[in-house]
C-alpha positions as YAML, in Angstrom:
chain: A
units: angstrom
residues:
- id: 1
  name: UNK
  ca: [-14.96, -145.69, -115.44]
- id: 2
  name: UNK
  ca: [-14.23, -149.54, -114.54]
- id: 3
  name: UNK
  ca: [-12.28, -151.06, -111.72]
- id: 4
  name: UNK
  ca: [-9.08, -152.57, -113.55]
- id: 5
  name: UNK
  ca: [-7.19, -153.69, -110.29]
- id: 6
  name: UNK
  ca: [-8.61, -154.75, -107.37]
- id: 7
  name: UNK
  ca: [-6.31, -158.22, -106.47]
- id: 8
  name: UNK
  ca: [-4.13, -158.25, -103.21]
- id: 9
  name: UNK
  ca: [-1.12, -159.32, -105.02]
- id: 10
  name: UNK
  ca: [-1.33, -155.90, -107.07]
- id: 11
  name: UNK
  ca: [-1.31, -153.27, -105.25]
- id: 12
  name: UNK
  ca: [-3.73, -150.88, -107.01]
- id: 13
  name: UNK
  ca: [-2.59, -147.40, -105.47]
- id: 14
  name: UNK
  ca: [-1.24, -145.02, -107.31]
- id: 15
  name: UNK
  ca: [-1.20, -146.90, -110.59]
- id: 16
  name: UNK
  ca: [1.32, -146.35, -112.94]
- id: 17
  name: UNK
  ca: [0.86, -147.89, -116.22]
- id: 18
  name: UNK
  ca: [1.94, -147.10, -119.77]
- id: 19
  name: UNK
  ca: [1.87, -148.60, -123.32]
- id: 20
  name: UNK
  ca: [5.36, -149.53, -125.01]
- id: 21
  name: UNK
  ca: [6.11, -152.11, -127.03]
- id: 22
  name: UNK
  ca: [2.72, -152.27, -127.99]
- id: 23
  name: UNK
  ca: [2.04, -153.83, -124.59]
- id: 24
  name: UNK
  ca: [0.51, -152.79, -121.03]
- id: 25
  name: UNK
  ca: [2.96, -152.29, -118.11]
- id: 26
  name: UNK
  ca: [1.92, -151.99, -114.41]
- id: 27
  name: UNK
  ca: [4.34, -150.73, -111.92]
- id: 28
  name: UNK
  ca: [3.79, -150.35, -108.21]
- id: 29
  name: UNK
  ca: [5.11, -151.73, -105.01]
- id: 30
  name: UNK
  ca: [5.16, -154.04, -101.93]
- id: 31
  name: UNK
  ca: [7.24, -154.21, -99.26]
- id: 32
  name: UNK
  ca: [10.77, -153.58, -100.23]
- id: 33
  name: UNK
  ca: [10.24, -154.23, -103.68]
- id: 34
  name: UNK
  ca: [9.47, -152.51, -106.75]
- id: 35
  name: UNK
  ca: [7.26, -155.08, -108.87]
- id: 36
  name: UNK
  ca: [5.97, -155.17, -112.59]
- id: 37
  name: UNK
  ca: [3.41, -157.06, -114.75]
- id: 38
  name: UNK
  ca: [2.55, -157.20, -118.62]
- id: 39
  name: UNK
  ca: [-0.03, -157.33, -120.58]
- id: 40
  name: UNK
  ca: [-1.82, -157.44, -124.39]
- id: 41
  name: UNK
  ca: [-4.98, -156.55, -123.00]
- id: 42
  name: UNK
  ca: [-5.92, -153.70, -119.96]
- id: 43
  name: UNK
  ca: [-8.57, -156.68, -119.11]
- id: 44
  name: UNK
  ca: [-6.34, -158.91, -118.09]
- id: 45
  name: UNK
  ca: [-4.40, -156.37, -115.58]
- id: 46
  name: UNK
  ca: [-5.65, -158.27, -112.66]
- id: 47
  name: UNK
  ca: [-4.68, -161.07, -113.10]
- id: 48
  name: UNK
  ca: [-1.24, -161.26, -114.81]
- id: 49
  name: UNK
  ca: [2.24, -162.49, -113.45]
- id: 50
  name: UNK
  ca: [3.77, -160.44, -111.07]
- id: 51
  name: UNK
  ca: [7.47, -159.85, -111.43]
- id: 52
  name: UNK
  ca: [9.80, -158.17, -108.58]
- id: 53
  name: UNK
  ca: [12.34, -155.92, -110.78]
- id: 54
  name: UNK
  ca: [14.16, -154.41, -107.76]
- id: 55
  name: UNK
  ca: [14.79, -155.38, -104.48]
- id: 56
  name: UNK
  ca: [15.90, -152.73, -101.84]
- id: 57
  name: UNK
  ca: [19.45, -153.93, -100.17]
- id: 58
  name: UNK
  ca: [20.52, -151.07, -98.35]
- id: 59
  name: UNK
  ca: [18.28, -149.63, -94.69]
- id: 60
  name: UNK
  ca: [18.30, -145.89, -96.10]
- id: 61
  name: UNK
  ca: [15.77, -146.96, -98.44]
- id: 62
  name: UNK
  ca: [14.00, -150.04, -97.89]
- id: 63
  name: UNK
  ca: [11.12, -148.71, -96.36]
- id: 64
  name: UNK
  ca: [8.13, -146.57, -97.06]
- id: 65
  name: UNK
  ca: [8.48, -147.46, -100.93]
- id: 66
  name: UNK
  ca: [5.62, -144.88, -102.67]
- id: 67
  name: UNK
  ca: [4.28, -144.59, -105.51]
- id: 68
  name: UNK
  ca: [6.88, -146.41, -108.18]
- id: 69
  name: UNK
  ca: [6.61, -144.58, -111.52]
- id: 70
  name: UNK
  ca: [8.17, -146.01, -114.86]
- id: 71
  name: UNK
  ca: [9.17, -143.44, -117.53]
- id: 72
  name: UNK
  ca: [10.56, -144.19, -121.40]
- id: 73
  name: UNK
  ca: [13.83, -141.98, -121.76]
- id: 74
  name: UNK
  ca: [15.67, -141.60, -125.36]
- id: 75
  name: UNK
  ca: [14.14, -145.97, -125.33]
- id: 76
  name: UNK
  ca: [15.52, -146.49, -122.03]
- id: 77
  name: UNK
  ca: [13.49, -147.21, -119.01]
- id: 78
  name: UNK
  ca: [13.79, -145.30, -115.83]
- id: 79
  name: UNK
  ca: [11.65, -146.16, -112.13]
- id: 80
  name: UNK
  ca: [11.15, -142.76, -109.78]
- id: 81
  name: UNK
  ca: [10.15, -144.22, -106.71]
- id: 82
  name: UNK
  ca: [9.80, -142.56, -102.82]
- id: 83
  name: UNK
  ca: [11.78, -144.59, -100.41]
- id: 84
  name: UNK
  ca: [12.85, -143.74, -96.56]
- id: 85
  name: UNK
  ca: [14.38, -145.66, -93.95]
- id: 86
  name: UNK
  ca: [11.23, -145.92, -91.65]
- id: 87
  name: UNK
  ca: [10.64, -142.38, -91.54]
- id: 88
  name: UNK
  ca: [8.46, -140.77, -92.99]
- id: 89
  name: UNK
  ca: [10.95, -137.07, -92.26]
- id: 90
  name: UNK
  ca: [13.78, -139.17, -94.86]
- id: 91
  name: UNK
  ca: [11.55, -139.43, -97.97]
- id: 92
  name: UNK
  ca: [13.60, -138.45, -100.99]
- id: 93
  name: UNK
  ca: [13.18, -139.16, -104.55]
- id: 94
  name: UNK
  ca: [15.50, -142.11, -106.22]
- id: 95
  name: UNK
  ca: [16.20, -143.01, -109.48]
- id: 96
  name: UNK
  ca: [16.29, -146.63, -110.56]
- id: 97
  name: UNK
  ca: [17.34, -148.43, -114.44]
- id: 98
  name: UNK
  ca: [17.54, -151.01, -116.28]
- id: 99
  name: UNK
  ca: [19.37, -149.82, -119.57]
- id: 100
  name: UNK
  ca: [17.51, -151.37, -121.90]
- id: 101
  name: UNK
  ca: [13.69, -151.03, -123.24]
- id: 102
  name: UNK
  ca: [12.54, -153.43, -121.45]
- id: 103
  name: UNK
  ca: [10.49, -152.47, -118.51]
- id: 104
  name: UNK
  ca: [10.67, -155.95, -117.09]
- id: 105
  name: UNK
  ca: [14.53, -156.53, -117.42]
- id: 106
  name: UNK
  ca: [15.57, -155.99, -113.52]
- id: 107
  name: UNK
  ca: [17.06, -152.36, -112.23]
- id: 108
  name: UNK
  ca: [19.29, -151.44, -110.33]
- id: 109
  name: UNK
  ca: [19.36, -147.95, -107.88]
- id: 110
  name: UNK
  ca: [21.10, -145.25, -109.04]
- id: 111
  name: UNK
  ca: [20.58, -142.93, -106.35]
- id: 112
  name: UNK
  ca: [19.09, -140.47, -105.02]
- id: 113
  name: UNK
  ca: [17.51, -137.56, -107.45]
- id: 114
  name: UNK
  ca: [17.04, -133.84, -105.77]
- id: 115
  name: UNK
  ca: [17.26, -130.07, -105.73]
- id: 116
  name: UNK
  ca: [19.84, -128.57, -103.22]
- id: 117
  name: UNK
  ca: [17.66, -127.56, -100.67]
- id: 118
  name: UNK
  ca: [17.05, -131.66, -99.83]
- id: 119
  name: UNK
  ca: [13.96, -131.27, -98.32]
- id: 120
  name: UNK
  ca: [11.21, -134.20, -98.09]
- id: 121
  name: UNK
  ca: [10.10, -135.41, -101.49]
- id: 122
  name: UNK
  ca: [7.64, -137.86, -103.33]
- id: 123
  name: UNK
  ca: [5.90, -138.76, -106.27]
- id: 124
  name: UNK
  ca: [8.56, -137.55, -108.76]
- id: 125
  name: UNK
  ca: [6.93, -137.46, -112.47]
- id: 126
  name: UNK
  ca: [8.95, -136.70, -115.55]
- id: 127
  name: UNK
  ca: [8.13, -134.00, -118.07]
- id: 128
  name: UNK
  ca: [9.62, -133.72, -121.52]
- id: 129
  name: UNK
  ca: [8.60, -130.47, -122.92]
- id: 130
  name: UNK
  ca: [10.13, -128.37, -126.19]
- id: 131
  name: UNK
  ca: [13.53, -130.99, -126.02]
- id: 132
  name: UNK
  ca: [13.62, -130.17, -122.34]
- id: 133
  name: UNK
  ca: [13.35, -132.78, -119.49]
- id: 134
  name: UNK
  ca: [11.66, -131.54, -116.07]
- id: 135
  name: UNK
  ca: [11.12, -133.19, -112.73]
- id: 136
  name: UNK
  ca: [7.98, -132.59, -110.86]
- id: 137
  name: UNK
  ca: [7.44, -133.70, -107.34]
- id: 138
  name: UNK
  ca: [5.40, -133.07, -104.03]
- id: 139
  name: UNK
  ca: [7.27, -131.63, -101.42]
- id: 140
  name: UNK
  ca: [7.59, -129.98, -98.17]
- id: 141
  name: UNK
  ca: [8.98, -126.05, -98.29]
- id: 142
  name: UNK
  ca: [10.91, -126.72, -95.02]
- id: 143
  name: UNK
  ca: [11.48, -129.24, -92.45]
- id: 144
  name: UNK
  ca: [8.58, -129.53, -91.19]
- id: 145
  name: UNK
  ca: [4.95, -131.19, -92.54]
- id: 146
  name: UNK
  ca: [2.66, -128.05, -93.11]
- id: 147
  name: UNK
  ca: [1.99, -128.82, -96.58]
- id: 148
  name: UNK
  ca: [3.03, -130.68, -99.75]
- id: 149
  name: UNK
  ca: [3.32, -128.36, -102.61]
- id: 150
  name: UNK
  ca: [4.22, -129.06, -106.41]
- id: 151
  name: UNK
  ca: [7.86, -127.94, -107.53]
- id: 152
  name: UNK
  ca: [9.44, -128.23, -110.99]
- id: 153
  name: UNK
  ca: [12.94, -128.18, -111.76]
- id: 154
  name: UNK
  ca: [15.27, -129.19, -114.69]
- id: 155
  name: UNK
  ca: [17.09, -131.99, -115.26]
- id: 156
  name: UNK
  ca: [20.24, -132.29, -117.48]
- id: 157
  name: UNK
  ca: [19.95, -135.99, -117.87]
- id: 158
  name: UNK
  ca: [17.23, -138.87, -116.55]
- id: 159
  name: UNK
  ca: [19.12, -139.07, -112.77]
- id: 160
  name: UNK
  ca: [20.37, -135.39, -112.79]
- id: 161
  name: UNK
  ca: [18.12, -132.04, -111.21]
- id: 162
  name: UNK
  ca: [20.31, -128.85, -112.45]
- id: 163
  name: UNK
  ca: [18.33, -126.36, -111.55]
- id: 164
  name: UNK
  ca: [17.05, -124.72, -108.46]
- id: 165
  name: UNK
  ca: [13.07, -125.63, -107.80]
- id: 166
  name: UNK
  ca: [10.08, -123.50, -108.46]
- id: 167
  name: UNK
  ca: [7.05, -123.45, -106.55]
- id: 168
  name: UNK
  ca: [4.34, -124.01, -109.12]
- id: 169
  name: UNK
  ca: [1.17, -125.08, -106.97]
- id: 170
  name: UNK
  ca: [0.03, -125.13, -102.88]
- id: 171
  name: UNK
  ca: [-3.01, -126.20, -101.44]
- id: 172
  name: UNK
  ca: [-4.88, -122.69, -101.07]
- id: 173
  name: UNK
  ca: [-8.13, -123.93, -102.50]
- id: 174
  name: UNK
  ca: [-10.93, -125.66, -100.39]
- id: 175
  name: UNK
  ca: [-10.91, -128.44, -102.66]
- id: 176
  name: UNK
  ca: [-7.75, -129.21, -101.96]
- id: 177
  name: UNK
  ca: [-7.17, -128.57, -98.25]
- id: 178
  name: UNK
  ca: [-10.49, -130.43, -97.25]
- id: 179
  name: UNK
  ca: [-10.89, -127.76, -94.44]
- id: 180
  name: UNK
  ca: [-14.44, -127.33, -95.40]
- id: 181
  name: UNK
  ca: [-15.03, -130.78, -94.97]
- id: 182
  name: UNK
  ca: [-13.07, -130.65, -91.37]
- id: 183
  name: UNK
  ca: [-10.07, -132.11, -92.22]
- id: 184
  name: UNK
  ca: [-6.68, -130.13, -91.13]
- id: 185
  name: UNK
  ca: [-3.07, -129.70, -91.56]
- id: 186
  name: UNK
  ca: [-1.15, -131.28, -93.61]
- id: 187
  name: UNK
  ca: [-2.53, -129.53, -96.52]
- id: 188
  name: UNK
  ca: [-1.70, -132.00, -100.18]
- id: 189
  name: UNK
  ca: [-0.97, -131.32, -103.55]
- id: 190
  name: UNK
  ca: [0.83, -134.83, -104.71]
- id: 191
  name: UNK
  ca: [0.55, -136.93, -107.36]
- id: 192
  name: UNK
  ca: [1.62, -135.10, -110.50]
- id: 193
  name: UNK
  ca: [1.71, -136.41, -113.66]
- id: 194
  name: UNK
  ca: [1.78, -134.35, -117.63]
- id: 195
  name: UNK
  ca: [-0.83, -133.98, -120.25]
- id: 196
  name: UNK
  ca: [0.31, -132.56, -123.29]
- id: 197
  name: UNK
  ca: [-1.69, -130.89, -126.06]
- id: 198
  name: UNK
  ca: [-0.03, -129.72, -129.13]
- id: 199
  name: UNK
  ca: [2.17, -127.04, -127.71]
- id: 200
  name: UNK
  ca: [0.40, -126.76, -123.90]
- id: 201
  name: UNK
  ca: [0.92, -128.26, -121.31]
- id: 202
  name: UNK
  ca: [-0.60, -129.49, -118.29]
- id: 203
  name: UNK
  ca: [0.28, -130.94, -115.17]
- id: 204
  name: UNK
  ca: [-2.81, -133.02, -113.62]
- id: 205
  name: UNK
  ca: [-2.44, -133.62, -109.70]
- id: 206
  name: UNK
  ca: [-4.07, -134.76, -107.09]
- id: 207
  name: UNK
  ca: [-5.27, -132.50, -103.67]
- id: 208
  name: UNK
  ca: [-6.92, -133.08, -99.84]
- id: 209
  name: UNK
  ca: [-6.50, -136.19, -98.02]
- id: 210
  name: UNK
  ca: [-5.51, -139.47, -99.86]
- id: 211
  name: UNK
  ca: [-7.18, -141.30, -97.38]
- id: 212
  name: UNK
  ca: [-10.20, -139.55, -97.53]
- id: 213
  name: UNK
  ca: [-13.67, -139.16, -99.59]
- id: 214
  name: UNK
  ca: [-12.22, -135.91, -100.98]
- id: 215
  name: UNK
  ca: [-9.14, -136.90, -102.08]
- id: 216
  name: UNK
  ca: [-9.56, -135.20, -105.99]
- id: 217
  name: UNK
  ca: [-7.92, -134.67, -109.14]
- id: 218
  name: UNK
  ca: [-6.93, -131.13, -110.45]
- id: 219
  name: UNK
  ca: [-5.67, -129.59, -113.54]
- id: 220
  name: UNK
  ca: [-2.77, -127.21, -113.97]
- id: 221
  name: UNK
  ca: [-1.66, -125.36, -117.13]
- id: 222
  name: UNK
  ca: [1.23, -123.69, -118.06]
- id: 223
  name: UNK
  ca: [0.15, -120.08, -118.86]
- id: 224
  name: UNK
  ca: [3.07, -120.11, -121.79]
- id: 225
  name: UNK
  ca: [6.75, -121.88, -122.86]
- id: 226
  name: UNK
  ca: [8.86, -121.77, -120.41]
- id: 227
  name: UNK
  ca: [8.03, -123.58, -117.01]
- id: 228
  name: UNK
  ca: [10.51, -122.49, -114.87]
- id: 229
  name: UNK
  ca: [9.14, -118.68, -115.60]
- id: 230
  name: UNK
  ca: [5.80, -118.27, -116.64]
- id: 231
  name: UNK
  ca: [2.64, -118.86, -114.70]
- id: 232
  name: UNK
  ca: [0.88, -121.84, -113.93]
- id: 233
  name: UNK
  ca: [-2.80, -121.62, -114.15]
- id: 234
  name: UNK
  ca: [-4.98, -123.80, -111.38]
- id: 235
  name: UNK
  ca: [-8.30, -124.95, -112.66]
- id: 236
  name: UNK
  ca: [-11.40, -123.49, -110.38]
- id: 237
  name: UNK
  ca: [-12.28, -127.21, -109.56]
- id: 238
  name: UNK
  ca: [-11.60, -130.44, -109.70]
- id: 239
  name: UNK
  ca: [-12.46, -132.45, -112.68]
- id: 240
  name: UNK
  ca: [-12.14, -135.73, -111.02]
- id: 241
  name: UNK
  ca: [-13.79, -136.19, -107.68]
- id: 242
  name: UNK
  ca: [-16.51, -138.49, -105.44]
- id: 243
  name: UNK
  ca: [-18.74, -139.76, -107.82]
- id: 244
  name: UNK
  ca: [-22.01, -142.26, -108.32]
- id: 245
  name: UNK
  ca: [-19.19, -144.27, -109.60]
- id: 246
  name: UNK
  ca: [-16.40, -144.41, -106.76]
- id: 247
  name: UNK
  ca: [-14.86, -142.60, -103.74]
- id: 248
  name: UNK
  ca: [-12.19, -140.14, -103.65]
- id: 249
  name: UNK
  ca: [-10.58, -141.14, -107.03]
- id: 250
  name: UNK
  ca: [-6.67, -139.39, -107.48]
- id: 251
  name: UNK
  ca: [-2.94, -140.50, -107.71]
- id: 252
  name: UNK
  ca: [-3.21, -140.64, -111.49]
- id: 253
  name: UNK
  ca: [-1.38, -142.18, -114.62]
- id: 254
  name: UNK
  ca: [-2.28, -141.42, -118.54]
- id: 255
  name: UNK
  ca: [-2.11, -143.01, -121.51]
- id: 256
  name: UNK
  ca: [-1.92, -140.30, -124.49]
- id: 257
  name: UNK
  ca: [-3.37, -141.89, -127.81]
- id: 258
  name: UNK
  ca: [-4.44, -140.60, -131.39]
- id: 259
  name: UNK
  ca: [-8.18, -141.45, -130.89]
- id: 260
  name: UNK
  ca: [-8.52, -142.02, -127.07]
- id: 261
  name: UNK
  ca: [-6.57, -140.88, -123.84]
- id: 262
  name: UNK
  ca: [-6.79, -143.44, -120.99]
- id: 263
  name: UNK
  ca: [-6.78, -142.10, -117.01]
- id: 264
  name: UNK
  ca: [-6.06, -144.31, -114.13]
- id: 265
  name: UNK
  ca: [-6.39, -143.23, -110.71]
- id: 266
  name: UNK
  ca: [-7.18, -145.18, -107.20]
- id: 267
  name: UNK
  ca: [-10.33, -144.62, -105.68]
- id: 268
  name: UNK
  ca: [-12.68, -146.73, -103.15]
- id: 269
  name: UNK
  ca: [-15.95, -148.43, -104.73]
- id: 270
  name: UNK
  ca: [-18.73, -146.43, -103.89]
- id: 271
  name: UNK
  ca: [-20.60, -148.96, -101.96]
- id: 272
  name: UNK
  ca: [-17.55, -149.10, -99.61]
- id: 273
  name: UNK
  ca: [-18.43, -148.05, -96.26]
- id: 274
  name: UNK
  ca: [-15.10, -147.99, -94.66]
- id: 275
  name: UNK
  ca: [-12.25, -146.13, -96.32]
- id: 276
  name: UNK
  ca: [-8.95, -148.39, -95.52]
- id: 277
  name: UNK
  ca: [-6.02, -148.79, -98.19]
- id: 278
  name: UNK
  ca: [-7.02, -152.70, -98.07]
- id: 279
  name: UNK
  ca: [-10.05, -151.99, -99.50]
- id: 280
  name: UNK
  ca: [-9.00, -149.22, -102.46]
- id: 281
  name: UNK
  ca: [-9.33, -150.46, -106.25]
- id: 282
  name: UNK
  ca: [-7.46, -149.10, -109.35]
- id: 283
  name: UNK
  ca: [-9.91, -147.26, -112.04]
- id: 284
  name: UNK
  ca: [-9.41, -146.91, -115.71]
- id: 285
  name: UNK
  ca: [-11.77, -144.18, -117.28]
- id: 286
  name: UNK
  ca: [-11.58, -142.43, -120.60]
- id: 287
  name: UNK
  ca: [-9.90, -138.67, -120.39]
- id: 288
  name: UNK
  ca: [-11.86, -136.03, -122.17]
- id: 289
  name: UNK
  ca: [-10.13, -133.02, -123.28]
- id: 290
  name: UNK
  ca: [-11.71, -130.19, -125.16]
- id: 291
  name: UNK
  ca: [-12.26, -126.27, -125.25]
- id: 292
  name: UNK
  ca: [-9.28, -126.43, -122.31]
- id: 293
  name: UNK
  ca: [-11.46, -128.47, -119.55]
- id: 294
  name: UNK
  ca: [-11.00, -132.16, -118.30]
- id: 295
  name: UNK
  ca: [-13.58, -134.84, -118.18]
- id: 296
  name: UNK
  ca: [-13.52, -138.62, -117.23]
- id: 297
  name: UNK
  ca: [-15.77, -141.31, -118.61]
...
């Protein structure tokens, strides 16, 4: 594990990167602004050209931007991004494109992307599973903040949920409520994102506090085909965690490739004493996979 981001004009949480075009692209936020950068080489991360490829014009969601994530659809790229209007209580899921396959070319906002129920919703991550496409998201069950769970629901096109959501994880374990560590209510699941091998699949999340040392990354399999129906298995621990290498690591992005899978995640250097979000650095680390369990190196 490395630190790959750590400049103030990036901001390194939640990093979402992937590989297309046979180049690097960083997406993440600031301000009212959804921001970009490209390059050849994951080395040179930190220090490449920023470029702001959407600009919030309208109050309902100019504020509170989380957690930008850029998706390839049919070779068309697509931003899900958690905005609000300086409430936390608004956050919904929005949909943002550029119609081309170009990450960099500017976007413009759809809308808004949601079940019927409307309840509070972030960190939206696309799954495209057996010619299917899925939304999965953190969310509240009501109206008020108990807990963020994990739903999944189906989409009929890249800015379209057609289906009603499924509960598919809460945060019952320790590891993921922090309670043995002291920490309370709001319990978090967040942070989803898909790992796919051969026919399985895998949804790898992150649980407890994101502001805290035990902020950790969990795996969750799909116990069959069909993802609106059949069970989702919750690994027994995390496989991602506080480390001799860095400090509550989560919030994670992968790169799927033939001889090596790349993780990125934000975590705090472990010589950091105080925990603030100025101070948190983005990680790349080689993902492991094999006999069914996670590992990062």
């Amino acid at each position: 594990m490395k630190i790959i981001v750590h400049n103030e004009n990036h901001n390194p949480r939640d990093p979402s990167i992937i590989f297309h075009n046979n180049k690097y692209y960083h997406c993440f936020s600031n301000g009212n602004q959804v921001l970009m950068c490209c390059v050849d080489k994951l080395e040179d991360l930190d220090k490449a050209e920023v470029i702001p490829v959407f600009t919030a014009d309208k109050e309902e969601y100019a504020h509170e931007i989380w957690a930008p994530e850029i998706h390839i659809i049919d070779d068309k790229c697509y931003i899900y991004v958690a905005m609000d209007d300086g409430e936390n209580y608004h956050h919904r899921m929005y949909v943002l494109e550029n119609n081309s396959n170009n990450p960099l070319d500017e976007y413009k906002m759809h809308g808004q992307i949601g079940d019927k129920t409307n309840k509070w919703a972030i960190d939206g991550t696309i799954v495209q599973y057996h010619g299917q496409l899925y939304m999965v998201w953190s969310g509240w069950e009501g109206d008020i903040n108990i807990a963020q769970n994990l739903y999944i629901a189906k989409m009929s096109d890249p800015f379209t949920i057609s289906s009603e959501r499924r509960l598919i994880s809460s945060p019952d374990e320790e590891f993921e409520r922090g309670s043995c560590h002291g920490l309370e209510s709001p319990y978090i699941n967040e942070g989803p994102f898909p790992f796919y091998d051969n026919d399985d699949l895998y949804i790898l999340y992150s649980g407890s506090g994101s502001w805290d040392i035990y902020y950790c990354i969990i795996a969750l399999k799909l116990d069959g085909k069909d993802p609106m129906k059949d069970p989702w298995i919750k690994a027994k621990e995390p496989f991602l965690q506080s480390n001799d290498v860095c400090k509550g690591p989560g919030h994670c992005s992968v790169i799927q490739g033939k001889d090596k899978n790349l993780i990125f995640f934000h975590a705090w250097p472990k010589e950091e004493k105080t925990i603030r979000w100025n101070t948190v650095h983005s990680y790349m680390g080689e993902l492991i996979f094999k006999d069914g369990k996670f590992l990062v190196k």
